[in-house]
C-alpha positions, 0 to 999 in steps of 0.5 A: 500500500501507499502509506501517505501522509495521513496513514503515517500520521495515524499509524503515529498518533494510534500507536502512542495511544495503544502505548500508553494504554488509552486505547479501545477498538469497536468493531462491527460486521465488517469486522467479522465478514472476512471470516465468513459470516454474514453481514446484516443484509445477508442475514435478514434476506430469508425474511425479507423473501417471506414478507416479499420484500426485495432485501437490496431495496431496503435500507432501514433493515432494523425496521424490516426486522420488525415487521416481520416479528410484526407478521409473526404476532412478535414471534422472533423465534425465526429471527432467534434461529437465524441469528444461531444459525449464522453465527454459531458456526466455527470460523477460524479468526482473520488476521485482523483479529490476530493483530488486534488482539497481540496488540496492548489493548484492553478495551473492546466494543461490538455490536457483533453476536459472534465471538471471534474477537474473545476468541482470538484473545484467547489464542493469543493466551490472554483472558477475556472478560466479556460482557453483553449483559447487565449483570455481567458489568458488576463482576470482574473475571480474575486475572483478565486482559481484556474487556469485550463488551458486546452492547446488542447481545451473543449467539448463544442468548439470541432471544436477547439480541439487539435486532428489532425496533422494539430492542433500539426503543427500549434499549435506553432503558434496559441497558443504560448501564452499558451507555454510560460504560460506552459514553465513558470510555468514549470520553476517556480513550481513543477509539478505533472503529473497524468494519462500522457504518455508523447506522446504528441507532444506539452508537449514534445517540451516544455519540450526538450526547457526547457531543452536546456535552463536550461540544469542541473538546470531544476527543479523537477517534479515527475510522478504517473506511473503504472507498466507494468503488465503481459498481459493474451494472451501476450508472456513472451518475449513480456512482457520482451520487454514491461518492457525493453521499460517502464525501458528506458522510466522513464529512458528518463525522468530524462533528463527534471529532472522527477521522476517517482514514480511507482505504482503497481496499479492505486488504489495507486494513491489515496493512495499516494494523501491521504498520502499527503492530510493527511500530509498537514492537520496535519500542522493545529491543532483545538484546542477544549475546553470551561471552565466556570471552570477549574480543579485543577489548578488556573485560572491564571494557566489555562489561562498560560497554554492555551496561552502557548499551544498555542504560542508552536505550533505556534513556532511549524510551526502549524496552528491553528483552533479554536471556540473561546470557554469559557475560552479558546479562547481569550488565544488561540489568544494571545498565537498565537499572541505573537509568530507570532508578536515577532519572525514572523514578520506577520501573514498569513490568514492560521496561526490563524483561528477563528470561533466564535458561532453565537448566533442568526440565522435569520428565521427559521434556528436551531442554534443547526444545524448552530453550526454543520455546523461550527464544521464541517467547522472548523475540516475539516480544520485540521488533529489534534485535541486537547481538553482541559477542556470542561465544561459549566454552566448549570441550576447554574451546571458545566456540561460536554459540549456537544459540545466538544463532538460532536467536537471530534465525527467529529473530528473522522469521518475526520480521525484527530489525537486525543489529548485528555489532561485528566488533564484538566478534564471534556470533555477532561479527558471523551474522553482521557478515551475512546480514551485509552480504545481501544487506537489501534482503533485511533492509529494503529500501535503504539508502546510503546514510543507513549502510554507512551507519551499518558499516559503522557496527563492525568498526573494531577501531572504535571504543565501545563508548562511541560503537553505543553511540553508533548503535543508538544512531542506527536504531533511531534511523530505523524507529 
């Protein structure tokens, strides 16, 4: 995709927000259609046929499901069936899914009956509270990551779904526990809205109250919006009209302080997911190394260096991952310690992460096995990796260590930036030589100021006060 600059600047703006965890995503059908279920047209075709109604003719589908529980004496066990049927069935999550619930965000708003958005949460090894009715709002599940209101109801209580006209009118009244959760949090966090059309009668009065109340100080929220494509049998005067119409819509949105970010396809909305997944994992550096010997600087200097690396990327608002390798590790912490304590004040649970090897397993699990999950738990955790050194002791032999290896393989697969220092030697000055072999393979699009800074990291002439500072240099020209 073309990232302009209003791409650039969201991906900017939604990213800090998720950072500094003031963030919140409300999904609708669009969300979930991708995935195979139907969108609400789809859904309330079968009823429309029976009241001989033609369902693309019809545009106020919450009055059309009226009345035909109208028709039916307000029977809606046809509509309750259609609901489980369409909803009920398993799908597997999209990739939206997947990178919204990887992301750091705690909040989350739907008028979908499905469940993927729990279910992705879930695969991803967070617990989920969800809440769809009003009891469920006083309980706190212990232990969650997430909350997952879903505001018109789930598949598996379909006679209390949000659907008909006499659900919207008394739903003011019913569940205003749930408006004022939603009116808060749309005063307190910034919204994404994914997958919406913005018709939906409840979301509008909530946005028009907020409005009135808060009047020019209405905080920002940001809409993922496709545009308005040339239909096959449509005229060109029709199209024009349907333009004109989207044009005063995102217009209409800026009133409740919406910015809309149109796409030119619906494949771009993973694009720009990804930019902002990617921008928040290159705030975390995993930094890759063991030393049972370093290379031509002095052990006192070696150890400087990696306690200085380490306290200048904190300084740097970048959190760190780390195995707690040979010769590396406790300097790694110190460095980390002393910029948090002196300048910071107090540490948070993202800033430093550790991960010592076990090294012992019980049963018959493999360690070799146990040390890749663990090499795999921690790089998923960041978008740069650093290595430094990487040897070890082997038959009475300094050896290359294999594990830093295999940490740099992983670190490739997850797409994290690579910073390979060569002047520390051993693994290090290994994958800098073939990072710089095929340097447009792991840094496209580069120019030349970026392979001159590159070229920088294997100087072996420079002290390792001004290799940190040649670092830092290299990281901020990629972040």
């Amino acid at each position: 995709m073309i990232v302009n600059r209003q791409v650039t600047f969201f991906v900017n703006e939604f990213a800090k927000e998720v950072e500094e965890e003031n963030a919140a995503i409300f999904a609708g059908a669009g969300l979930s259609i991708p995935a195979g279920y139907v969108n609400w047209r789809q859904l309330l075709k079968p009823l429309a046929d029976e009241l001989n109604l033609d369902i693309n003719r019809e545009y106020d589908l919450v009055t059309l499901a009226q009345y035909y529980c109208n028709e039916n004496q307000g029977n809606r066990n046809r509509i309750n069936q259609l609901i489980m049927g369409e909803f009920s069935q398993n799908t597997t999550v999209t990739e939206n899914h997947k990178i919204l619930s990887r992301l750091p965000i705690h909040t989350y708003w739907t008028t979908n009956y499905d469940k993927l958005i729990e279910k992705s949460l879930e695969q991803e090894g967070k617990v989920p509270d969800v809440k769809y009715t009003i009891n469920q709002l006083a309980t706190t599940k212990p232990d969650r990551d997430a909350i997952v209101y879903k505001m018109h109801g789930d598949v598996d209580h379909p006679n209390d779904a949000v659907i008909l006209k006499d659900d919207y009118e008394s739903y003011f009244l019913k569940m205003q526990p749930f408006i004022t959760a939603l009116s808060g949090d749309l005063v307190s966090k910034t919204f994404l809205f994914i997958g919406l059309s913005f018709s939906d009668p409840n979301l509008d009065y909530i946005l028009s109250r907020i409005r009135s109340t808060y009047d020019n100080n209405q905080r920002r929220h940001y809409c993922l919006l496709k545009k308005i494509e040339h239909e096959d049998d449509e005229s060109d005067e029709e199209f024009e009209y349907r333009q004109r119409k989207q044009d005063l819509f995102i217009n209409d949105l800026k009133r409740f302080n919406i910015t809309t970010i149109v796409l030119e396809s619906y494949e771009q909305i993973t694009e720009i997911l990804q930019l902002i997944e990617n921008k928040l994992r290159r705030k975390t550096v995993f930094i890759s190394g063991s030393a049972h010997e370093y290379n031509h600087w002095s052990s006192e200097e070696s150890q400087n260096f990696v306690h200085l690396l380490s306290k200048e990327l904190t300084k740097q608002k970048l959190n760190i991952v780390s195995g707690f390798g040979l010769g590396v590790g406790s300097f790694v912490i110190s460095g980390a310690l002393e910029e948090i304590y002196m300048h910071q004040g107090k540490i948070n649970n993202n800033q430093l992460i550790l991960r010592p090897f076990p090294q012992s397993v019980p049963g018959n699990q493999s360690l070799r096995n146990l040390w890749q999950e663990y090499r795999q738990d921690m790089l998923s955790r960041s978008g740069i990796s650093i290595f430094i050194y990487g040897n070890k002791i082997q038959d009475g032999k300094t050896v290359i260590a294999n594990g830093v290896l295999s940490e740099f393989e992983i670190a490739v697969q997850n797409g994290n930036v690579i910073v390979p220092v060569g002047a520390t030697g051993y693994a290090a000055k290994e994958i800098w030589e073939k990072v710089n072999t095929d340097f447009d393979k792991y840094f496209p699009n580069s120019d030349q100021q970026l392979v001159d800074q590159f070229n920088q990291l294997n100087n072996e002439n420079l002290s390792y006060e001004d290799i940190v500072k040649e670092i830092i240099n290299f990281v901020n020209l990629l972040t």
